[in-house]
VOBA-1610 file (N, C-alpha, C; in pm, whole numbers, padded with zeros to 5 digits, always signed):
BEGIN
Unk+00080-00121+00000Unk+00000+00000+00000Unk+00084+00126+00000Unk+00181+00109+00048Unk+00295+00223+00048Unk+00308+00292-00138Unk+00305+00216-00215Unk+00293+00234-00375Unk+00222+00361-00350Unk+00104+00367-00289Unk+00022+00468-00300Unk-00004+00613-00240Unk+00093+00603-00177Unk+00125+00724-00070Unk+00205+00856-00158Unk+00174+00940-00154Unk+00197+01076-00206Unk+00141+01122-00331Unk+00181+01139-00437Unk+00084+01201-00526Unk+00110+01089-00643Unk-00059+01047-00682Unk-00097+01017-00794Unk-00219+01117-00864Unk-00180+01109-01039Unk-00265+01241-01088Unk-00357+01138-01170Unk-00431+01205-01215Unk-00575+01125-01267Unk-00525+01123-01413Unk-00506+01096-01503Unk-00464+01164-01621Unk-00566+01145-01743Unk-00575+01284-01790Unk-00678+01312-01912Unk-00622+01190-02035Unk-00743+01210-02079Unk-00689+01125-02247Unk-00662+01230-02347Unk-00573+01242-02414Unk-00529+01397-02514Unk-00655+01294-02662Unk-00679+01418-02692Unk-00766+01397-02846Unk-00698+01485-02941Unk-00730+01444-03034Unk-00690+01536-03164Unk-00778+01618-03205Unk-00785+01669-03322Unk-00861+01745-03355Unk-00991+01749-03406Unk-00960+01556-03440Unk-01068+01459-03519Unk-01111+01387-03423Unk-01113+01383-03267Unk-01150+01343-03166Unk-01087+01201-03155Unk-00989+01147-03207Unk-00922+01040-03216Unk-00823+01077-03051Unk-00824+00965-02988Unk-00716+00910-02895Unk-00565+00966-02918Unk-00495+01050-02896Unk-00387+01126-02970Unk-00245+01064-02859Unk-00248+00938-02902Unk-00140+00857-02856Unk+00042+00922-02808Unk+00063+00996-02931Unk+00213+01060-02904Unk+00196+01197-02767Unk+00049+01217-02792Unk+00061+01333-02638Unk+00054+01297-02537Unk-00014+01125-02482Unk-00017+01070-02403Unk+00120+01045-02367Unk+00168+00951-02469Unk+00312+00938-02434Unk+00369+01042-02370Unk+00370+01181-02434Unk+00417+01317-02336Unk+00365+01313-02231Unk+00263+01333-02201Unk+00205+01340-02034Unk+00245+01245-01963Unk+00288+01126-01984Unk+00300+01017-01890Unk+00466+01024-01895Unk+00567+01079-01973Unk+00648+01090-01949Unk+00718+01214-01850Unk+00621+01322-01900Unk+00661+01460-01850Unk+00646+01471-01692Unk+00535+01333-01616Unk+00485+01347-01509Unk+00606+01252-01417Unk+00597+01135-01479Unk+00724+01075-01381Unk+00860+01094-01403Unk+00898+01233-01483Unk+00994+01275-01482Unk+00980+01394-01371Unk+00906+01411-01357Unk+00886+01530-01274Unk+00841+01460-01137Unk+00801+01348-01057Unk+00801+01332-00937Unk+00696+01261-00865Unk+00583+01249-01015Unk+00466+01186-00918Unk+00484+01027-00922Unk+00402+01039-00802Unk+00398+00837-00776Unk+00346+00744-00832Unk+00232+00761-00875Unk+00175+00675-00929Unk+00113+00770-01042Unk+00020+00626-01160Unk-00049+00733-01274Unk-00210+00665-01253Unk-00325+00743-01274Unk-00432+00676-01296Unk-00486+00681-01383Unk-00515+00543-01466Unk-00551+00531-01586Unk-00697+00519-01640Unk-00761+00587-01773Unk-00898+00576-01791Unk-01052+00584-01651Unk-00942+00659-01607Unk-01072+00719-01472Unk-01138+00828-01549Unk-01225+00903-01483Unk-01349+00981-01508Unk-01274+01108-01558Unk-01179+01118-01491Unk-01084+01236-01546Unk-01043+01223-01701Unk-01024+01101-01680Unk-00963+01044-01852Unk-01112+01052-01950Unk-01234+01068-01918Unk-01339+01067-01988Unk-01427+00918-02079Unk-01372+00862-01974Unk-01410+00723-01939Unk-01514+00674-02000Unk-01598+00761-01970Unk-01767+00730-02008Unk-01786+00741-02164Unk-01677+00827-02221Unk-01675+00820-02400Unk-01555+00747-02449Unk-01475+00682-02387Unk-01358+00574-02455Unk-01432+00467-02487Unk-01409+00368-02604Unk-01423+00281-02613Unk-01359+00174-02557Unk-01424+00057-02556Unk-01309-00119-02493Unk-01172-00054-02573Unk-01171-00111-02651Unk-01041-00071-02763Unk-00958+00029-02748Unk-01041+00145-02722Unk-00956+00279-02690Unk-00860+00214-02521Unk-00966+00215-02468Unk-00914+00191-02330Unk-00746+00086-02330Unk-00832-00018-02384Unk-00687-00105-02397Unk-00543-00042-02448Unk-00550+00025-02576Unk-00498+00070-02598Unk-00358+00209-02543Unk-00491+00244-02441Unk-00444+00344-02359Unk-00316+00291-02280Unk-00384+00204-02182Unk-00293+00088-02102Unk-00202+00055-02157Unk-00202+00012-02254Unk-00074-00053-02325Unk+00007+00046-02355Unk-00037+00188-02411Unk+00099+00282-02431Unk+00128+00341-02282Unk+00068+00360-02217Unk+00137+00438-02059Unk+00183+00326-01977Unk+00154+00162-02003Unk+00288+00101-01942Unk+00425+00078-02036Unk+00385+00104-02136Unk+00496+00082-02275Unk+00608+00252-02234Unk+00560+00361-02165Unk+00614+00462-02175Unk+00707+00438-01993Unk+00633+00394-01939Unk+00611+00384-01795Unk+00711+00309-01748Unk+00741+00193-01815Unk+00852+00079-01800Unk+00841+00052-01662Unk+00741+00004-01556Unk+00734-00027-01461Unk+00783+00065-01338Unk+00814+00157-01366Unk+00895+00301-01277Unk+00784+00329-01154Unk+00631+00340-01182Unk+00557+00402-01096Unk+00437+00270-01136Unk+00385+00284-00991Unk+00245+00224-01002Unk+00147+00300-01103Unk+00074+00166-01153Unk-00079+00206-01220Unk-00190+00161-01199Unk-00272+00250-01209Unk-00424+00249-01096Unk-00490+00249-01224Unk-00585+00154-01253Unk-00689+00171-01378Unk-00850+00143-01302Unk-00924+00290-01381Unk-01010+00281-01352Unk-01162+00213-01385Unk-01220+00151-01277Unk-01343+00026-01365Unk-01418+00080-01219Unk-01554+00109-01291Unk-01656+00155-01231Unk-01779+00152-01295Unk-01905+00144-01216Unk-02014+00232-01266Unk-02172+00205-01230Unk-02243+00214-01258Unk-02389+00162-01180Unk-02443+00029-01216Unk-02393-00041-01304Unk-02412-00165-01327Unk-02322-00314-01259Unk-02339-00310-01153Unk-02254-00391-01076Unk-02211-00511-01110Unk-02323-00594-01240Unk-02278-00691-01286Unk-02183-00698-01388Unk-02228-00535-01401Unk-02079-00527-01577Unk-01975-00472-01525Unk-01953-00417-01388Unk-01861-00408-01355Unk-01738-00505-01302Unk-01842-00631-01228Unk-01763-00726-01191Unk-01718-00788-01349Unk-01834-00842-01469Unk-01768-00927-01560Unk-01650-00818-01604Unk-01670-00652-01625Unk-01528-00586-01681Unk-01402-00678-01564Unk-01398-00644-01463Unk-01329-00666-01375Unk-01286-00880-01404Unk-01380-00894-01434Unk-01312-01091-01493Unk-01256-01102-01624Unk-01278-01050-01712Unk-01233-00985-01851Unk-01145-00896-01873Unk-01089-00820-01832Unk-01019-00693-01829Unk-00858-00779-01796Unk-00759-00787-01924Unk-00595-00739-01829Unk-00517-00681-01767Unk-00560-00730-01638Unk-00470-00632-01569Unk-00320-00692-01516Unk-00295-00711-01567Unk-00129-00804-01555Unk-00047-00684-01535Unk-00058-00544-01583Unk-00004-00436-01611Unk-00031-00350-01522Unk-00121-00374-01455Unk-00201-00287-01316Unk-00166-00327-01173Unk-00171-00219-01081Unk-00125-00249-00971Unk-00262-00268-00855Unk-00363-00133-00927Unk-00461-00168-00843Unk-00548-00082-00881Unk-00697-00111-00879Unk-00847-00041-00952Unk-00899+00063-00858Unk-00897+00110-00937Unk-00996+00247-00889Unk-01119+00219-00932Unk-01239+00241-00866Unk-01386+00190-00860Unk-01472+00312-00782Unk-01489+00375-00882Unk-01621+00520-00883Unk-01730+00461-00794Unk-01737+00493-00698Unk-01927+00477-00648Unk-02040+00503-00807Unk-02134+00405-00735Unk-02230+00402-00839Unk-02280+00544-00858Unk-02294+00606-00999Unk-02389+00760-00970Unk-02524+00722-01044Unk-02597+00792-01062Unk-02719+00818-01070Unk-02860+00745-01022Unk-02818+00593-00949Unk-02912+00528-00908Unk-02884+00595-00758Unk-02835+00603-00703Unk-02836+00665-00568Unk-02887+00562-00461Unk-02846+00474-00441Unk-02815+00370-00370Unk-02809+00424-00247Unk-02870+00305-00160Unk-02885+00319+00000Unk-02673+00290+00013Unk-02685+00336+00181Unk-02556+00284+00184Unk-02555+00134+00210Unk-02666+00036+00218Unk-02652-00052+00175Unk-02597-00112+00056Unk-02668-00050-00008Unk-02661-00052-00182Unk-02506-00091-00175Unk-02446+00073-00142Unk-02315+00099-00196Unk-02209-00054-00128Unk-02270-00087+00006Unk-02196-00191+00043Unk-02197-00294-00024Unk-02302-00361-00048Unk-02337-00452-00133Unk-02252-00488-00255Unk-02241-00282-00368Unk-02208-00321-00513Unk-02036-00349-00442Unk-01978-00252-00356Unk-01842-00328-00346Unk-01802-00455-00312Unk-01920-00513-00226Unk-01860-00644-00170Unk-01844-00723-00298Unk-01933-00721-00386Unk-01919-00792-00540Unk-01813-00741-00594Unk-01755-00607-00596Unk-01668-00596-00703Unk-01504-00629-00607Unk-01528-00668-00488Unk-01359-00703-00350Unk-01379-00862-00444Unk-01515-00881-00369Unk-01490-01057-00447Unk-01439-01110-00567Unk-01446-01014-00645Unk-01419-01027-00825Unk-01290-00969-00873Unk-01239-00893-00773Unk-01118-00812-00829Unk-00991-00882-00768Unk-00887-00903-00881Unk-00767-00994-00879Unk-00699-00845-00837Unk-00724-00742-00825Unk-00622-00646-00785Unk-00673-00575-00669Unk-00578-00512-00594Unk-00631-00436-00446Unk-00754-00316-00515Unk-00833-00270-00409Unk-00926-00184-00475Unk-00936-00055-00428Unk-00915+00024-00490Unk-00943+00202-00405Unk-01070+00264-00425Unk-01154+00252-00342Unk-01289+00297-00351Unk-01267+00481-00388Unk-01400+00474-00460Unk-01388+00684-00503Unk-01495+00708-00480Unk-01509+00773-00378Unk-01654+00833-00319Unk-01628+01016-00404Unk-01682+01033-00453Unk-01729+01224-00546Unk-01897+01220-00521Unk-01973+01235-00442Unk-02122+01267-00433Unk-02113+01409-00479Unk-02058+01490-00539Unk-02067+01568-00678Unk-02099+01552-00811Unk-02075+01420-00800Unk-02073+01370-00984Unk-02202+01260-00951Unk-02179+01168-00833Unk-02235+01076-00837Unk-02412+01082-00806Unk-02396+01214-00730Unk-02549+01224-00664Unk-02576+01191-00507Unk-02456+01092-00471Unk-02517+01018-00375Unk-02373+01048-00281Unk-02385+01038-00107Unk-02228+01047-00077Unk-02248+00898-00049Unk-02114+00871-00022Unk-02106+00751+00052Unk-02060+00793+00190Unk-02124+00726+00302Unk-02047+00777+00407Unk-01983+00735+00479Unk-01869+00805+00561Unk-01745+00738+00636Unk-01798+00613+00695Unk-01921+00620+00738Unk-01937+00481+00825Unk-01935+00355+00684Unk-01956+00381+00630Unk-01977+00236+00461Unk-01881+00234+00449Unk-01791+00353+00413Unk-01632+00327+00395Unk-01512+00266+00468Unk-01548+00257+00602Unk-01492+00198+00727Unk-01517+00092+00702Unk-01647+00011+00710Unk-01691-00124+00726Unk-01637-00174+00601Unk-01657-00104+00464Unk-01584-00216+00383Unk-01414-00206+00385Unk-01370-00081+00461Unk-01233-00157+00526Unk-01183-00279+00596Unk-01281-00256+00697Unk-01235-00369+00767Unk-01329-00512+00747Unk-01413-00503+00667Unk-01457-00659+00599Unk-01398-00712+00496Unk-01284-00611+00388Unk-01271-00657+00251Unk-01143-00615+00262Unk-01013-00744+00267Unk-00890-00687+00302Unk-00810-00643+00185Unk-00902-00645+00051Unk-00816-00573-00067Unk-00889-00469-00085Unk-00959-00401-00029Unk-01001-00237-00020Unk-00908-00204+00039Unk-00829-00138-00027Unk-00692-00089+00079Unk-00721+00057+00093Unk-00820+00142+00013Unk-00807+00272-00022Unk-00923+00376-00020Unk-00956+00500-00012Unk-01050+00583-00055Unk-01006+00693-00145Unk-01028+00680-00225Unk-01026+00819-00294Unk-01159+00924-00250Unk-01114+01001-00147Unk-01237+01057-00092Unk-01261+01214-00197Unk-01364+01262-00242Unk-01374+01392-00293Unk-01526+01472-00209Unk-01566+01418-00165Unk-01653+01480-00103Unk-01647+01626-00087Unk-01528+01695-00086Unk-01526+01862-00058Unk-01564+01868+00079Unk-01513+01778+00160Unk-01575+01795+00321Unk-01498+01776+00408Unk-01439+01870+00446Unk-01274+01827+00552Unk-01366+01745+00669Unk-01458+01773+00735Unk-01507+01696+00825Unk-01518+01534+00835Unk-01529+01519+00667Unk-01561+01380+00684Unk-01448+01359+00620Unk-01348+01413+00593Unk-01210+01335+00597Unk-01157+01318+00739Unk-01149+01412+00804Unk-01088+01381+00906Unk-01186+01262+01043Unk-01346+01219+00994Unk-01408+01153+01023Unk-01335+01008+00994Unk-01299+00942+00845Unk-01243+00864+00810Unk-01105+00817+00844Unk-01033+01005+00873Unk-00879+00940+00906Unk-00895+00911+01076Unk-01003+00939+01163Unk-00985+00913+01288Unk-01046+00779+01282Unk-01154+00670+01246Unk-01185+00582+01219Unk-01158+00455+01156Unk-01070+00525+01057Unk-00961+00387+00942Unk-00905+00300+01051Unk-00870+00183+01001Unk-00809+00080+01034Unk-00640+00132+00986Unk-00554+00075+01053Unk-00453+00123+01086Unk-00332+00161+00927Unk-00392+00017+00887Unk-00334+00000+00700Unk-00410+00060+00591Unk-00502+00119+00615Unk-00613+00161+00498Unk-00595+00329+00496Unk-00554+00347+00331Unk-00504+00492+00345Unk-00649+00584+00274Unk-00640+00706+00320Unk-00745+00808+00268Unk-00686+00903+00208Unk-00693+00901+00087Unk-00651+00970-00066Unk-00727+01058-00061Unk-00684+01193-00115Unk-00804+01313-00159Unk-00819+01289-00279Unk-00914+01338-00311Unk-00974+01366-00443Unk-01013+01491-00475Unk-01008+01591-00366Unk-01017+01730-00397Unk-00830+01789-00375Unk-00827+01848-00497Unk-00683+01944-00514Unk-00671+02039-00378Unk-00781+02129-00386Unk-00762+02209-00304Unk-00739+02171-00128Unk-00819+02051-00119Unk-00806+02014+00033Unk-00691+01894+00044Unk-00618+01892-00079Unk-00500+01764-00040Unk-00426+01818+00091Unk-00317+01924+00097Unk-00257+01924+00130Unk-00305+01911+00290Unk-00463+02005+00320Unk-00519+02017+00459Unk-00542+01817+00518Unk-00565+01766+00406Unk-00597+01633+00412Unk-00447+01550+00515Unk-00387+01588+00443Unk-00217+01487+00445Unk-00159+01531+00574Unk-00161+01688+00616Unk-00145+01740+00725Unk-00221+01661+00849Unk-00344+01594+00831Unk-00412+01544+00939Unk-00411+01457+00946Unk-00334+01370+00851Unk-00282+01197+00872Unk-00354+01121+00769Unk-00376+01214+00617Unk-00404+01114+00521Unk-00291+01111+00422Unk-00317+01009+00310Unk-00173+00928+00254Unk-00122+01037+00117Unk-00214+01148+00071Unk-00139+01166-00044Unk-00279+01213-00100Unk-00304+01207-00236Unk-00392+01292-00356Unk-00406+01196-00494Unk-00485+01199-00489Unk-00538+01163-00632Unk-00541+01287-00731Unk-00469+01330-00821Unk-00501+01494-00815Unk-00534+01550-00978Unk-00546+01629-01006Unk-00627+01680-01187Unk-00476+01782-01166Unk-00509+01835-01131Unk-00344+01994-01117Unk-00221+01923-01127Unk-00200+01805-01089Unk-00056+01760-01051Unk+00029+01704-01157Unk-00102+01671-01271Unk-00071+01624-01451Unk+00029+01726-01511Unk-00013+01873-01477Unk+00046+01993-01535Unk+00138+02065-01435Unk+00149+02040-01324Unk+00205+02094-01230Unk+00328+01956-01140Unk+00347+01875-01239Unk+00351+01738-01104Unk+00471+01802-01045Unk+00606+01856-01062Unk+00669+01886-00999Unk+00667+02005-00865Unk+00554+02085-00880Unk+00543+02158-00773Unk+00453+02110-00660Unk+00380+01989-00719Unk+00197+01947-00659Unk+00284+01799-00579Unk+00359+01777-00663Unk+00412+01664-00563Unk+00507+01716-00478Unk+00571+01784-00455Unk+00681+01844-00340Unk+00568+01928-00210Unk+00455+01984-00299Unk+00371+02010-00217Unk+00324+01923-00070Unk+00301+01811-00210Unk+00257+01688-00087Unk+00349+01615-00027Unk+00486+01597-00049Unk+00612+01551+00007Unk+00625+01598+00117Unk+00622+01783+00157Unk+00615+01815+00227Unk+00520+01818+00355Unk+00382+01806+00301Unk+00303+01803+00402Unk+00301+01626+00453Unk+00367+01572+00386Unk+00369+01440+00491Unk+00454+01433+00592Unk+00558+01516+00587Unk+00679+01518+00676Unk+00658+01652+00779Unk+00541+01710+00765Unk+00443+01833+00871Unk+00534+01963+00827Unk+00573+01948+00689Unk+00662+02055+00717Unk+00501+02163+00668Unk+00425+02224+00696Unk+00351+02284+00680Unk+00333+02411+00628Unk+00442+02495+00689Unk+00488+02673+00644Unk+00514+02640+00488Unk+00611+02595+00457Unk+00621+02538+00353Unk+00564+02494+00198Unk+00479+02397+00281Unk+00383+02335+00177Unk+00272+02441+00142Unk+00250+02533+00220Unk+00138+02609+00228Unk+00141+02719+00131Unk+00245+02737+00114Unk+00349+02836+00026Unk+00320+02788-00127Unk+00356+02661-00119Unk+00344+02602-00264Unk+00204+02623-00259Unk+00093+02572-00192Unk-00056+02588-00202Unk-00079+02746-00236Unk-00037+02810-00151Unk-00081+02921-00224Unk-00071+02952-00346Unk+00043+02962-00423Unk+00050+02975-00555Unk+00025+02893-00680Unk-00075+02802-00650Unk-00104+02760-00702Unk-00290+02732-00718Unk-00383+02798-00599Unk-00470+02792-00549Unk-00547+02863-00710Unk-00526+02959-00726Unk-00613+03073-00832Unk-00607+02887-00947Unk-00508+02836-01031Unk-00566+02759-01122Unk-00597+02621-01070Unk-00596+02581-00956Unk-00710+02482-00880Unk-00855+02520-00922Unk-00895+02627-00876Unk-00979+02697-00909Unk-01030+02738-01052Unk-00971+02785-01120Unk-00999+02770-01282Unk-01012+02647-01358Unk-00943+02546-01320Unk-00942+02416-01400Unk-01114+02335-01369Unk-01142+02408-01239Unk-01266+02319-01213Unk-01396+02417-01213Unk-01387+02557-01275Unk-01487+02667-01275Unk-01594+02638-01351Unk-01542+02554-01437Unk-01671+02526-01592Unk-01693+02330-01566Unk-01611+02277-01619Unk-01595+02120-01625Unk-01482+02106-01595Unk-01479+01959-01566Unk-01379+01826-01596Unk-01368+01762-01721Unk-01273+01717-01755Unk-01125+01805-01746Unk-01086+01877-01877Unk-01215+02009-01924Unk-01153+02092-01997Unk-01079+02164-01954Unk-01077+02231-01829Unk-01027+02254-01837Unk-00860+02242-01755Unk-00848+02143-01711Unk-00700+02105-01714Unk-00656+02075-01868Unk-00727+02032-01959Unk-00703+02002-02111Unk-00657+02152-02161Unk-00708+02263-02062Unk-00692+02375-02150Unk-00520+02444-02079Unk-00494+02404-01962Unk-00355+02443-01890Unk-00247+02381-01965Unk-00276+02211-02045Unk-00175+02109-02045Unk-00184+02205-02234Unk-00271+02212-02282Unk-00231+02302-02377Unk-00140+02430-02393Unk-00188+02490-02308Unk-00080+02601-02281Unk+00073+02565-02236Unk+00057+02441-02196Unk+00222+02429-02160Unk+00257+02317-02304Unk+00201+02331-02381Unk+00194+02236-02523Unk+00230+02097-02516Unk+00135+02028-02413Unk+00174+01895-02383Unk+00052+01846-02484Unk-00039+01866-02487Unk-00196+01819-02563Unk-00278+01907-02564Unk-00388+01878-02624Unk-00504+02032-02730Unk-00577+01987-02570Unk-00681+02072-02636Unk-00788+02103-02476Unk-00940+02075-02576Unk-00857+01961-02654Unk-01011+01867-02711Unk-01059+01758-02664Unk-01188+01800-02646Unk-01262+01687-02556Unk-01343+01620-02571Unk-01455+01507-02558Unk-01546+01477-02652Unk-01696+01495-02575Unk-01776+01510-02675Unk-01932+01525-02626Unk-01992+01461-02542Unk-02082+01481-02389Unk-02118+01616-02405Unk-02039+01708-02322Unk-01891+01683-02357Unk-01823+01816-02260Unk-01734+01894-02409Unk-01749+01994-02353Unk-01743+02120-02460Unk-01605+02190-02398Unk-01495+02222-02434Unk-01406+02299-02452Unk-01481+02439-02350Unk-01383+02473-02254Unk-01381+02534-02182Unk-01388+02702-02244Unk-01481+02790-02202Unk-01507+02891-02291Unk-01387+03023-02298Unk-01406+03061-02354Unk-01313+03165-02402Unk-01260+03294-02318Unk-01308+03282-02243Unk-01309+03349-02063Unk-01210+03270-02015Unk-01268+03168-01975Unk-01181+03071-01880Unk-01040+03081-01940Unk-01068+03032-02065Unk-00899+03001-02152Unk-00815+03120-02154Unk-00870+03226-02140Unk-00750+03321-02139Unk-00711+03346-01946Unk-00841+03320-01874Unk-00781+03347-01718Unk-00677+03221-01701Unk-00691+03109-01776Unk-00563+02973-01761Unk-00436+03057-01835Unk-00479+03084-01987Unk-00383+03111-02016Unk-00260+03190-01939Unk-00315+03297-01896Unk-00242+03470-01815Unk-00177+03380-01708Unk-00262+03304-01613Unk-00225+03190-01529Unk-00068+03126-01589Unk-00079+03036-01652Unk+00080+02978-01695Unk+00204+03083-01770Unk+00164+03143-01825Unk+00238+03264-01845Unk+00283+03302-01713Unk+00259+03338-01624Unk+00286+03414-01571Unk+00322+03341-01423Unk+00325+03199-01441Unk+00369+03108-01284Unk+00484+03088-01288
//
């Protein structure tokens, strides 16, 4: 579980212009990032736009970011979604020989009791040949999951090793980090509250900023594991204004629109998310210019 401790970034899928999978920018992003410091990479999650890749695309994906990756950093691939039975057969079907361990979205739009939510994981612990990091976002999903569901399938399911918590709720992070079982780490999923997160005894970030930033976003969090705090806070600050912009309109135009400006990949995205408007793109733009 240690693999997972400090910063892993979610990473977008780059498109072209023809909305094709734009393979040589991937290769850039996945190189530019573990050259620069982060720990792990997460693959075809919601950030990556998951919900419009195809089987094929997906595979594909995998195969060039461990082909770039050469085993250097863990990889987290993401399999989720409200169909619990197609999640487990993805999860019996799916190669993951190349994977270290799944990331698994809470169900959204059926809005499930927290029964429910216990239930669809206990099927997908039973089915999964790899450790599992639960992702609670009741932003996207509709529904929260709460610290108490997340606890219990800690300590009933000994390959839930993880939360990717996004809730936007320091309370119920620090609910989870006083409650966890001693081995089970609590990941943010919000940028802005990583660092407050890690300071109070959670493991690190799941993060959208850290793709384009990994060298400042991971020293960020280096630091706040070791309490150096004055510090880390410093880096947070200057970096707070495009936390904030990347998530003003959608996910992830506009981080698609920062990683453009630093000419890693276009800030093309596919339907129904629309390119971040012409406002935003110049407050990102002035933003990297000028960091």
């Amino acid at each position: 579980m240690q693999k997972f401790v400090g910063t892993g970034v979610a990473l977008v899928t780059p498109f072209t212009s023809e909305k094709n999978v734009d393979f040589d920018a991937l290769k850039k992003l996945v190189a530019f990032n573990i050259d620069n410091g982060i720990n792990y990479l997460v693959i075809n999650g919601t950030t990556g736009e998951s919900a419009t890749i195809t089987t094929e695309e997906k595979i594909a994906i995998i195969n060039t970011v461990a082909a770039v990756n050469k085993e250097r950093v863990p990889l987290v691939l993401g399999i989720g979604g409200n169909n619990t039975t197609a999640v487990v057969a993805e999860l019996k079907s799916a190669d993951v020989s190349k994977i270290d361990a799944i990331l698994s979205v809470a169900p959204y739009y059926s809005k499930p009791t927290q029964e429910g939510f216990y239930q669809h994981f206990k099927a997908i612990s039973e089915a999964s040949p790899k450790p599992i990091i639960l992702y609670n976002v009741p932003g996207r999903t509709s529904k929260n999951m709460e610290p108490s569901t997340i606890i219990r399938l800690a300590n009933d399911f000994e390959n839930v090793i993880a939360v990717k918590e996004a809730a936007g709720n320091i309370s119920q992070y620090l609910e989870l980090i006083k409650n966890k079982p001693n081995d089970f780490l609590i990941i943010s999923g919000d940028d802005d509250l990583a660092l407050t997160t890690v300071l109070a005894g959670g493991s690190g970030v799941i993060s959208v900023i850290g793709q384009a930033y990994p060298k400042e976003f991971s020293s960020l969090i280096n630091l706040g594991l070791v309490g150096e705090n004055k510090e880390a806070y410093q880096m947070q600050f200057k970096l707070m204004d495009i936390i904030s912009l990347i998530f003003a309109e959608n996910n992830p135009a506009g981080i698609k629109t920062v990683l453009q400006e630093l000419n890693i990949t276009s800030n093309e995205v596919r339907l129904p998310l629309v390119k971040s408007t012409t406002e935003n793109q110049k407050e990102i733009a002035n933003f990297v210019r000028n960091f």
